[in-house]
DOGUDREN-177509 format. One record per residue: z, y, x of N, C-alpha, C in turn. Coordinates in steps of 0.001 Angstrom, whole numbers, plus 500000, padded with zeros to 6 digits. Each point is the difference from the previous one (the first is absolute). Layout:
% residues N
ZYXZYXZYX;...
***
This chain:
% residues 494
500000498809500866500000501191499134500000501235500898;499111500956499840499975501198500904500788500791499017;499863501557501092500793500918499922500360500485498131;498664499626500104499504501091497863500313499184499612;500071498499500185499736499340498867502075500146499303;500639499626501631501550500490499578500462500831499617;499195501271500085500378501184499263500138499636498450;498540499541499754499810500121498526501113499300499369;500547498578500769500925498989499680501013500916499214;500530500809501163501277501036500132499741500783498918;498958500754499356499729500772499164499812498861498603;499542499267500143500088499051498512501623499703499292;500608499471501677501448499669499954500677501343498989;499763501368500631500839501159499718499529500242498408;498543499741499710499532500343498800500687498920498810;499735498915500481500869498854498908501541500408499648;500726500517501067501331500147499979500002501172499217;499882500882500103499732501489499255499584499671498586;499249498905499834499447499861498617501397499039498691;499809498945501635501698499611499201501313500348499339;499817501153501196501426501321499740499539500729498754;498830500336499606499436500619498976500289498773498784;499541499342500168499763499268498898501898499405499483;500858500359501050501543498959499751500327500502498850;500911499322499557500465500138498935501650501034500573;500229500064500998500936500502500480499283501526499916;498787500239500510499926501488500308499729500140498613;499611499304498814499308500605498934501504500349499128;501107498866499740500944500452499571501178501119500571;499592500138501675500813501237500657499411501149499777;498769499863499719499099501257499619500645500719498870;499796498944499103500339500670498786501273500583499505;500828499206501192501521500236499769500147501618500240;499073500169501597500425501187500453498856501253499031;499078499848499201499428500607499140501278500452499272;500029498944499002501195500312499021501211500609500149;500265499772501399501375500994500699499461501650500306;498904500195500695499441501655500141500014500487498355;498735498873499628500207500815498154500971500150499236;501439499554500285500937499962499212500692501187501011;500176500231501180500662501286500906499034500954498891;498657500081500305499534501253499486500010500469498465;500186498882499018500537500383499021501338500496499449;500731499268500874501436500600500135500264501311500254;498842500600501065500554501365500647498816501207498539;498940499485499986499542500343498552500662500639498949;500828498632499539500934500334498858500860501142500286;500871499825501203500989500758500201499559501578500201;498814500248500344499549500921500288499571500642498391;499528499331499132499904500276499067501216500329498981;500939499303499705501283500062499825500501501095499870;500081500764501264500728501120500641499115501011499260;498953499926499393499228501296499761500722500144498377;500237498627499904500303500369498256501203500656499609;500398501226499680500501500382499181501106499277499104;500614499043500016500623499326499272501424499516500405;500799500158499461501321498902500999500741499536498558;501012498851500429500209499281499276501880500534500306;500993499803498993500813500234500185500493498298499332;500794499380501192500616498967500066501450500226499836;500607500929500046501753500154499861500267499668498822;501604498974499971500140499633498739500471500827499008;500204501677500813500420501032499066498935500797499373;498927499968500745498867500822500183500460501591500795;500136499478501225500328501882500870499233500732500232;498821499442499479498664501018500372499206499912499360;500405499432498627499030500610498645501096500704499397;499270500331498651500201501270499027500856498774498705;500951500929499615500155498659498255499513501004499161;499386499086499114499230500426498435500580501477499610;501513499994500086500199501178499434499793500898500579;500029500576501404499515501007500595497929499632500422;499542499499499614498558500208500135499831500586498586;500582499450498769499655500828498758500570501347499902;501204500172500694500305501683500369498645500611500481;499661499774500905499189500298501376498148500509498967;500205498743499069498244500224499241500596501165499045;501343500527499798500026500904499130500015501597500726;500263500172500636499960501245500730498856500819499991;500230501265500060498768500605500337500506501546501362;501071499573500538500043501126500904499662499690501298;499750500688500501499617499616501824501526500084500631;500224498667500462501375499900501291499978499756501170;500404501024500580499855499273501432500967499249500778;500604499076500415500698499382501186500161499897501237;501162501032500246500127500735501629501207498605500878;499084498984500380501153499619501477500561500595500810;501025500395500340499645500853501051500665499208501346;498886499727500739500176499593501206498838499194499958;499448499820501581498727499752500948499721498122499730;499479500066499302499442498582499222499420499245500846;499286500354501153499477499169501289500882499530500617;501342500332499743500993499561501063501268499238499288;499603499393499200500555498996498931499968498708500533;500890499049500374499748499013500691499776498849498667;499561499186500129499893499494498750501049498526499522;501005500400500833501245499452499580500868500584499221;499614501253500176500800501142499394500179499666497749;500896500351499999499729500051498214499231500883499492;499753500991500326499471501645499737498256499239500175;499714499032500672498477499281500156499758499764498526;501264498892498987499568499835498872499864500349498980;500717501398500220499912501158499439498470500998499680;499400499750501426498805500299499827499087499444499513;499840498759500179499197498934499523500120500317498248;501316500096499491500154499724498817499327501969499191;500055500608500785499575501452499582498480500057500085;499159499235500726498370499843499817499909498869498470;500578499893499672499946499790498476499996501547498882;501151500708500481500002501178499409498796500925499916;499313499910501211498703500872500544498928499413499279;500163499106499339498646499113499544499610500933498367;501247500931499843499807500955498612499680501136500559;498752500260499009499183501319500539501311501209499897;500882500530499440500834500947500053500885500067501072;500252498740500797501023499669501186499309499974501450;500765501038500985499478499613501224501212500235500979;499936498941500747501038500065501009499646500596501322;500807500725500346500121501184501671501242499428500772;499746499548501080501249500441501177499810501001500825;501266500581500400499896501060500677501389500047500800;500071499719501051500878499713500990500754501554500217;500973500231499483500855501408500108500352500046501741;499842499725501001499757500144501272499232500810500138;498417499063499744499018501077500377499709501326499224;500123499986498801499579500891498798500962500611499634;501171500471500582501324501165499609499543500929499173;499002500180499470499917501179498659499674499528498847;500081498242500186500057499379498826500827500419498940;501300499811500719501846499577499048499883501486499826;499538501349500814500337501014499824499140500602498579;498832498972499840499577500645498936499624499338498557;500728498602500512500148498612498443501306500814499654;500993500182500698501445500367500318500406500869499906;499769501476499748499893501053500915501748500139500066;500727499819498556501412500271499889501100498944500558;499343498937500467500478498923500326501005499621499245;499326499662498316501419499325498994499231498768500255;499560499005500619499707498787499574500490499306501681;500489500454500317500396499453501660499244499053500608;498745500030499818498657498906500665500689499483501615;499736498447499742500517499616501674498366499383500583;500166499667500856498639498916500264500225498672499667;498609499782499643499965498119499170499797500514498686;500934500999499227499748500377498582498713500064499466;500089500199498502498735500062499163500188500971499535;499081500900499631500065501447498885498445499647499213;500721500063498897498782499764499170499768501596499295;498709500377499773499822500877499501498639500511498902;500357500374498738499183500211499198499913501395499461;499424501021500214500484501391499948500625500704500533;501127500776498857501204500214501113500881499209499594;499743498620499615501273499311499906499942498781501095;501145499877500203500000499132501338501180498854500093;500318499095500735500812499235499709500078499087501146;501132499952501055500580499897501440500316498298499890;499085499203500433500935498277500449500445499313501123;501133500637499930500703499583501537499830498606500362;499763499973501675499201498714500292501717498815499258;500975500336500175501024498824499453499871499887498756;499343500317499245499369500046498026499007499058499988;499710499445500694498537499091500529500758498564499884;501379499990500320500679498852500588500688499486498859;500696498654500073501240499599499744500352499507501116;501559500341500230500345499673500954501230499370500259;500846499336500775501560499756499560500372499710501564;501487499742500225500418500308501166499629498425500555;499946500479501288499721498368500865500780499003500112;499636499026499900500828498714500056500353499800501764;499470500998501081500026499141501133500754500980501090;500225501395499068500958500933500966500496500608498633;500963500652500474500444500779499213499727501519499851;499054500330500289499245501352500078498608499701499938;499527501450498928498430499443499931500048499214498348;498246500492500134500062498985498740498196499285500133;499839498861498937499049499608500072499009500242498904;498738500061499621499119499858498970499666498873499513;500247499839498746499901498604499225499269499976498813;498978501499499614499346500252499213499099501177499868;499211500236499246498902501022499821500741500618498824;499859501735499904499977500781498842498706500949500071;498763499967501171499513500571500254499045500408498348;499831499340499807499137500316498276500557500381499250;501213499511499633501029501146498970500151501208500493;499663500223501453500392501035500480498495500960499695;499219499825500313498428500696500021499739499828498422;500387499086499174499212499794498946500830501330499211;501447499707499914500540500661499426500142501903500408;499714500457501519499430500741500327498680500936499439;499051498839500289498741500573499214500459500755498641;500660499006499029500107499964498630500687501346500108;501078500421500853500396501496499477499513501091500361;499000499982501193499604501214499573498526500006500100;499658499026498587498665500295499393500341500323498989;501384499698499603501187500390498518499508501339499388;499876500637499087500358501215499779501292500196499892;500966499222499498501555500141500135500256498695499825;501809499871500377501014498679500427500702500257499066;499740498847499031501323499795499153501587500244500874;501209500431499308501296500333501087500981499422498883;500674498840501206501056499615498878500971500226501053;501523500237498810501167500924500526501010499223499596;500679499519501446501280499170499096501347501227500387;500621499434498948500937500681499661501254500286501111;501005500733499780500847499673501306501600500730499379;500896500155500315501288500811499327501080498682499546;499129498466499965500922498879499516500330499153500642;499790499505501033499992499064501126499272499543500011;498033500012499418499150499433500329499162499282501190;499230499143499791499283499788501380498978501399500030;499300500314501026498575500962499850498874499187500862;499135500913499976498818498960501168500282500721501373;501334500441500160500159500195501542501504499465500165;500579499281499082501044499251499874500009498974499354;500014498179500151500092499351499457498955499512498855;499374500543500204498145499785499486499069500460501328;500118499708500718499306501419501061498580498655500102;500147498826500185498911499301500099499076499944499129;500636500662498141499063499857498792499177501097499978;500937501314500785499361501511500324498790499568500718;500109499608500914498842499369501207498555499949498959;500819498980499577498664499425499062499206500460499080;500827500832499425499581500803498513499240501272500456;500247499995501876499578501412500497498447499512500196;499696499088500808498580499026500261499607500289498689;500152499582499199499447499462498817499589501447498880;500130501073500366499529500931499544501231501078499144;501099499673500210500742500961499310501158500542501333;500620501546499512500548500731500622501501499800499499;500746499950500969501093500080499441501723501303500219;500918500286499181500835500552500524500958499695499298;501283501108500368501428499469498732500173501488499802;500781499380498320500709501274499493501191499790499970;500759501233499412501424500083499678499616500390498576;500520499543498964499859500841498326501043501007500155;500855499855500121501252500571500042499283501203500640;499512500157501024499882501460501126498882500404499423;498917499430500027498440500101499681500300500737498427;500812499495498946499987500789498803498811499446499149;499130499079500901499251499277499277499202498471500387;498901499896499625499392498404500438498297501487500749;500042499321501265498808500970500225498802499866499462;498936501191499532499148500001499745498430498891500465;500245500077501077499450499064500686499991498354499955;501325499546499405500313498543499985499054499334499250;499533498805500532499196499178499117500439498824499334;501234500001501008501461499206499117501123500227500950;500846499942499495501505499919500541500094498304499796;501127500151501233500746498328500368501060500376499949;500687499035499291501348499975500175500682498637500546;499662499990501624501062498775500389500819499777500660;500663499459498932501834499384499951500649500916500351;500110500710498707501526501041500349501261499279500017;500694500572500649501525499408499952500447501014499014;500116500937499530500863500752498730498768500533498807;500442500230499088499124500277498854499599501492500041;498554500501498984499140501187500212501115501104499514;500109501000499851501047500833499148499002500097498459;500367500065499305499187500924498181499036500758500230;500456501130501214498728500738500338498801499570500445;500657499011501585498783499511500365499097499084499336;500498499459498737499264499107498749499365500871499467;500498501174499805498999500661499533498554500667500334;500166499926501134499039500638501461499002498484499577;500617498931499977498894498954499746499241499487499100;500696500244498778499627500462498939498993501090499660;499987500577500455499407501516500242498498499605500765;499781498976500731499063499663500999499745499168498715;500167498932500087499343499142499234499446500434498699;500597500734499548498966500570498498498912500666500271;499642500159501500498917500482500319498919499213500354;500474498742499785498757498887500158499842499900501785;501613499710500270500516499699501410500480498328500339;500127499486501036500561498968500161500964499730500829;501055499108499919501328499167500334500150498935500958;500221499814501139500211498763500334501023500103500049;501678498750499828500842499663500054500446498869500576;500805499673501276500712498719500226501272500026500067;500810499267499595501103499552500175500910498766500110;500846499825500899500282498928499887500905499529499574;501101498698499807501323499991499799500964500169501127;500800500925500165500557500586500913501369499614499533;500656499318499554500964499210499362501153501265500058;499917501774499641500439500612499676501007500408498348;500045501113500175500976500275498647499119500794499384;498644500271500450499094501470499866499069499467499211;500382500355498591498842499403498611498909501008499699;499527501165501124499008500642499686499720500494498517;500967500107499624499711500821498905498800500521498985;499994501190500947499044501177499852498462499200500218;499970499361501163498760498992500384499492499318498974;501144499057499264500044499430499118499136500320499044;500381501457499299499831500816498814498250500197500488;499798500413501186498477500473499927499043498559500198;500927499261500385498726498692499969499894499591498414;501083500192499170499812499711498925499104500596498934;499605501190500717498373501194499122499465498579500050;499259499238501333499091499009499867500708498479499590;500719499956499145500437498537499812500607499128501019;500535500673500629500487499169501602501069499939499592;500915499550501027501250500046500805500350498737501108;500740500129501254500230499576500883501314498943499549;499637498947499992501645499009499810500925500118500804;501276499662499634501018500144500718500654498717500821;498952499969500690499960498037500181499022499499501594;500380499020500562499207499910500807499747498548499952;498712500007500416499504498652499333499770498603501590;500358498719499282500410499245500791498872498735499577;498968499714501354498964498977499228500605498376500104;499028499673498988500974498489499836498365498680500315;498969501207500515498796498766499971499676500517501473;500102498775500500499490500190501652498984500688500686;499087500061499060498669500299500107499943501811500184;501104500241499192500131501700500237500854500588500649;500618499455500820501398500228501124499877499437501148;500571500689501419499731499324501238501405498943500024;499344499082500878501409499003499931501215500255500708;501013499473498976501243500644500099500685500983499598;499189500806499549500364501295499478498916500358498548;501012499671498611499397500033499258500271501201498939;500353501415500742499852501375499609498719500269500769;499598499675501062499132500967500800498539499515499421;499558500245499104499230499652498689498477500586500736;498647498565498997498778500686500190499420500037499346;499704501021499064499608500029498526498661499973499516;499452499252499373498445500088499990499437501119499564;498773500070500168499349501345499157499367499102498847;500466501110498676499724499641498490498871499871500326;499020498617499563498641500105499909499134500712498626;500380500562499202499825500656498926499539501249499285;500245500710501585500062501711500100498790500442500612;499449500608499495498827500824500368500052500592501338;501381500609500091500108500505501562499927499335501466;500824498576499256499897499243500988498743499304500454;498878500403499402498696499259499949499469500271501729;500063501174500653499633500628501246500665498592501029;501138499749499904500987499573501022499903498513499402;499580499199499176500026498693499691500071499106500751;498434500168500539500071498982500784500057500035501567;500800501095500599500773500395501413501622500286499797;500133499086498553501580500422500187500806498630500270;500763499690500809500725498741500431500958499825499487;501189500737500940501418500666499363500585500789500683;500811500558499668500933501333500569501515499108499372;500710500689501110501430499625500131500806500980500081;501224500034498867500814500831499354501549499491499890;500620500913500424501558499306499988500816501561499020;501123499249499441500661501010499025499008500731498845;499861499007499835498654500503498312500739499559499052;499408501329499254500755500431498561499052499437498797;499886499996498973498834500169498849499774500713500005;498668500166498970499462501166499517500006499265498649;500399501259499017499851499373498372499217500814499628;499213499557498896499297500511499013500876500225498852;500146501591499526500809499989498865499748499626498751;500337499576498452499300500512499074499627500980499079;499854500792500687500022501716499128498377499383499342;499780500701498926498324500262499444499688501136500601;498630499859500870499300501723500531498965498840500328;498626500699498743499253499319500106499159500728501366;500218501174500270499317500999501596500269498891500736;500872499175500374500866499215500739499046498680500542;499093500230501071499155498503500573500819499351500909;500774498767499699500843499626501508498877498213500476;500430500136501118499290499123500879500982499574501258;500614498553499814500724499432500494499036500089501293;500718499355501002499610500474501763500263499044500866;501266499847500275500872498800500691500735498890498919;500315498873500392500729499139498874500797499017501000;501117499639499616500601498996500292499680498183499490;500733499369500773499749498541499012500849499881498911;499680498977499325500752499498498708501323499493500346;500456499650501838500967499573499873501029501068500398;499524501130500103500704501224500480501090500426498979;501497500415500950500781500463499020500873501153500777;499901500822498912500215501796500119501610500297500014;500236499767501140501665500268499417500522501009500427;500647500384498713500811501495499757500907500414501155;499819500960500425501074500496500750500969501106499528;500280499779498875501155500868499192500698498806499470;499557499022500274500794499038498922499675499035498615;498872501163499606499454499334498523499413498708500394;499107499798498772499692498261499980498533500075500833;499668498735500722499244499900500776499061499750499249;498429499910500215498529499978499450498948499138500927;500287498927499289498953498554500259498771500148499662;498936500254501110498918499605499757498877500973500785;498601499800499647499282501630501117500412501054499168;499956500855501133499938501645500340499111500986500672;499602500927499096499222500535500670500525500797501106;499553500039501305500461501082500913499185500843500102;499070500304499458498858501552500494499269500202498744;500025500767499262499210500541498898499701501281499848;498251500448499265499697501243500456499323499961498108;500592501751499776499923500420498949499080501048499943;498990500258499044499097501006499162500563500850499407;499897501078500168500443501134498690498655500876499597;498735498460498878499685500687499488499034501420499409;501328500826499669500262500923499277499329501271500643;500352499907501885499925500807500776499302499573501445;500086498480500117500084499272501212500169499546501044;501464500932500173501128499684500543499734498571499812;500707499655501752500092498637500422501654499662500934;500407498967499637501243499800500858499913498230500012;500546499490501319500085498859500431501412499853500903;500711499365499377501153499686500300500513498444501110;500630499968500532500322498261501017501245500443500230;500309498640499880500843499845500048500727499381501212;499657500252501045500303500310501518499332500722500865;500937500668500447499317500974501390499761499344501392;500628498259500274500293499505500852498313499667500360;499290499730499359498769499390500363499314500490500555;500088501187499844498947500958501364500934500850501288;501272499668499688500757500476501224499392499891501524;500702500674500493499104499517501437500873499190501023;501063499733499865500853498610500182499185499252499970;500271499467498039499270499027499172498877499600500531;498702500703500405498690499936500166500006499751501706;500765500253500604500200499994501425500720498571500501;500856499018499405500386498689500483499050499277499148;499298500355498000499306499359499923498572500044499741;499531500125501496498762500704499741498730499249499571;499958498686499411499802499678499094499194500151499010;501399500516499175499814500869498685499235501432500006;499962500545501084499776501225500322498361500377498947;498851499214500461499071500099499418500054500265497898;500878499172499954499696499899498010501063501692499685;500944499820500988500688501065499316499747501301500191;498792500033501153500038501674500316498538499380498916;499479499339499951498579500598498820500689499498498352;500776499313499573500681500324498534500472502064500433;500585500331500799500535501725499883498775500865499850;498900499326501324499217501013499727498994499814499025;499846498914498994499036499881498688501066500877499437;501386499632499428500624500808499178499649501431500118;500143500600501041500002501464500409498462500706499559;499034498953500252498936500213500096499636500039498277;500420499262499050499921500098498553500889501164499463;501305500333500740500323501279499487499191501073499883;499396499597501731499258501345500160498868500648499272;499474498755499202498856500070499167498947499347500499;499982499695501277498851499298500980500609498133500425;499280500156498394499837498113499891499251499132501370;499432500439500742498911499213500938500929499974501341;499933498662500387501274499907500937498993499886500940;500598501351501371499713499384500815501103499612500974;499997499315500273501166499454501408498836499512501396;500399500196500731499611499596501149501004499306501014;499641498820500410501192499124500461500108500228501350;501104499489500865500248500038501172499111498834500578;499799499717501066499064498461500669501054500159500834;500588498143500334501082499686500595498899499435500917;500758499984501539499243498947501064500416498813499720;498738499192500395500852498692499932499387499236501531;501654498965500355499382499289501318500710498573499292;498891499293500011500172498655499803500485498609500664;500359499716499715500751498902501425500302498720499286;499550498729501353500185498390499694501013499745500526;501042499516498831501105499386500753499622498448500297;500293499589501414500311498258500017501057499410500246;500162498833499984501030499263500233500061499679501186;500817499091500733499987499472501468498813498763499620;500368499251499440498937498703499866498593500755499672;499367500777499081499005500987499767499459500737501845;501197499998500516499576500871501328499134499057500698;500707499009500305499579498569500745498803499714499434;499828499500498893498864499820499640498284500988500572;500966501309499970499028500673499533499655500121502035;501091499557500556499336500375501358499389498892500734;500198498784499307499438498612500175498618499997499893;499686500546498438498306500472499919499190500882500530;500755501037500769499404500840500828499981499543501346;500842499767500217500131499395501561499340498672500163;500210499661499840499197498171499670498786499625498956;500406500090498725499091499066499507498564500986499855;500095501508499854498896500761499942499062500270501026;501046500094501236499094500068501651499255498170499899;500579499375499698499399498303499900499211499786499572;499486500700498606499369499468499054498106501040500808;500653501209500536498887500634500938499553499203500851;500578499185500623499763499291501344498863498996499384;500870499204499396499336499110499223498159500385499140;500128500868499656498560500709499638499446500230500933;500381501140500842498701499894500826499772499037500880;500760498708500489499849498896500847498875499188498497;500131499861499190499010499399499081498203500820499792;500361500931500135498598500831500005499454499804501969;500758500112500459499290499831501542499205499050500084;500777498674499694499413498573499628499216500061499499;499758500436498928499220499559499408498450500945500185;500132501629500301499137500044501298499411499571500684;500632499250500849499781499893501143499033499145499922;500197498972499123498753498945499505498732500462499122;500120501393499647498687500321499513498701500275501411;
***
């Protein structure tokens, strides 16, 4: 064999082999493997690229912290004023651990209404901001705050109004965040000053009452969000019920009104005014009298009795005064709060009676109720009263339309009460503020809720632990081994 003829050998040899390698079943199924791996990278980076352009996000929190609830988006379609929303402080420099991040997130919801636009403006750089949102400096703007503004009306949300917060479990100084108010805070914002005016309710003061800066101060909170203004009177000093009131409160006096000041209320209510009243059993000598006499214009009166439940179902255990009274399903009023009402928890509750006077002006509408096994016992002595009781009833006048709603405890919205059982907190601040809100004449509830954080956690057992580190450590790394030693094989023979 000469020189060419071995060449060609060598070149047949290389050409057969090349054709083989072409033709294997190894390169044809590695081919395709590694096809299907580039086309699946490049669709992957595709999508994601696409993804990012859309406009859309999904809110996964089980509270929702960064959507809107129904009731403030139907606020929001009702408006027609232009508001603006002043952050104040440098929004690029928000770390996004920060809370004030979900704050923002949750305010590009707000911006999505043509009347709403949000501004930051970092009071560092821009010092003639505060001097001229501000000029008198009554709103004491810090940084982090919100100033919302619609005209010249305006309305200051301190960055701690954003929060719930409570003291730390892990020092004793300091506190932690364990919830969102950021939407009650903006929603209820917006709502006042696109207002033309704030209903103003005035509780009373001269008797040992609670006020909303004493011993209600958490219901003040609320009733303030939620669109009404509040202050206190004296009858006695004032000489009257102010012009302005859209109802007076009266809760839980410790001594009775004088004749005059019945008359001052009296005097309001024939004007087609309204009443709220609580009281509780205070196991006193003080039969309110005078109180008495004016709840009785509307068919009322307060029993002299505090009621003791006898069905489990409406009392916490062990303690079968500290009562949880259903809401009458029956009442028109209660129709708003139906189906967000749970229970509220009440200790030292009195009745409420319905009298029988005839006044056909007279619309009453039971409110709260006890069970059937509930029994009312006298604290003067007289004979005790087997069976339900109403504790909250709200009366019509009619004639004029004067409104009064009476309960028969003040304990349920205390801020004690609402503070060890916070709980209850939800049914009882929205039963006050529907009530308040039907005095006021403005049937359409809005409430806006707090969003609690939540962190979820698996408890295990010791045997659960083992297990669970047996399958990770062992049988899951094994069961890998085992696969790909079966795919090699079986490879390897293609």
């Amino acid at each position: 064999m000469n020189e060419e003829d071995g060449y060609r050998g060598n070149e047949m040899k290389k050409n057969n082999v090349l054709k083989e390698f072409l033709s294997s079943r190894r390169l044809k199924y590695g081919t395709s493997a590694i096809v299907i791996m580039a086309l699946s990278v490049v669709v992957f980076i595709v999508l994601n690229l696409l993804v990012s352009l859309v406009p859309y996000q999904l809110d996964l929190t089980p509270e929702g912290l960064y959507s809107l609830s129904d009731q403030t988006k139907a606020l929001l379609e009702n408006i027609d004023k232009d508001v603006t929303i002043y952050g104040l402080f440098d929004e690029t420099k928000v770390e996004g651990s920060n809370e004030i991040m979900a704050v923002m997130e949750l305010l590009k919801n707000y911006e999505q209404n043509k009347h709403i636009t949000i501004e930051y403006v970092d009071p560092a750089k821009n010092v003639g901001f505060l001097a001229e949102i501000d000029p008198e400096q009554l709103l004491n703007i810090g940084l982090r705050d919100f100033l919302v503004v619609s005209g010249e009306s305006r309305r200051l949300i301190k960055y701690y109004d954003m929060f719930i917060s409570l003291a730390s479990e892990n020092t004793d100084f300091g506190t932690r965040d364990v919830g969102s108010k950021a939407e009650t805070a903006f929603t209820s914002a917006i709502y006042y000053v696109t207002k033309d005016s704030q209903p103003k309710i005035y509780t009373t003061e001269g008797h040992g009452e609670y006020s909303f800066s004493d011993g209600y101060i958490t219901v003040g909170e609320f009733i303030e969000t939620n669109g009404f203004e509040h202050a206190s009177v004296d009858l006695a000093v004032a000489g009257r019920v102010p012009e302005d009131a859209a109802v007076v409160f009266i809760a839980n006096p410790r001594e009775d009104f004088t004749p005059d000041e019945i008359e001052m209320l009296r005097d309001y209510m024939d004007d087609g005014n309204s009443v709220f009243i609580t009281l509780d059993s205070n196991d006193t000598s003080e039969r309110y009298e005078n109180l008495q006499k004016f709840l009785g214009d509307y068919n009322l009166a307060f029993g002299y009795d505090k009621i003791k439940e006898g069905d489990e179902d409406y009392h916490i255990v062990g303690n079968r005064y500290m009562i949880s009274p259903a809401l009458y399903g029956g009442t028109l009023i209660n129709i708003p709060i139906k189906n967000v009402f749970s229970d509220i928890l009440a200790d030292n509750v009195r009745s409420v009676v319905k009298l029988r006077k005839s006044n056909q002006a007279l619309a009453t509408d039971p409110l709260l109720v006890t069970s059937e096994k509930a029994l009312s016992e006298s604290v003067y002595g007289d004979d005790d009263i087997q069976g339900a009781a109403y504790v909250s009833i709200a009366v019509t006048d009619n004639s004029n339309d004067s409104r009064i709603i009476a309960v028969g405890s003040a304990d349920y919205i205390q801020d004690q009460r609402l503070f060890y059982y916070k709980q209850y907190e939800d049914s009882a601040i929205r039963f006050t503020l529907n009530c308040l809100k039907w005095l006021e004449g403005d049937e359409d509830e809005i409430f806006i809720e707090t969003k609690n954080y939540f962190a979820n956690f698996i408890t295990v057992s010791a045997g659960q632990s083992k297990t669970v580190s047996i399958l990770t450590i062992y049988v899951m790394p094994g069961l890998i081994l085992l696969i790909g030693l079966a795919v090699y094989l079986r490879r390897r023979n293609l």
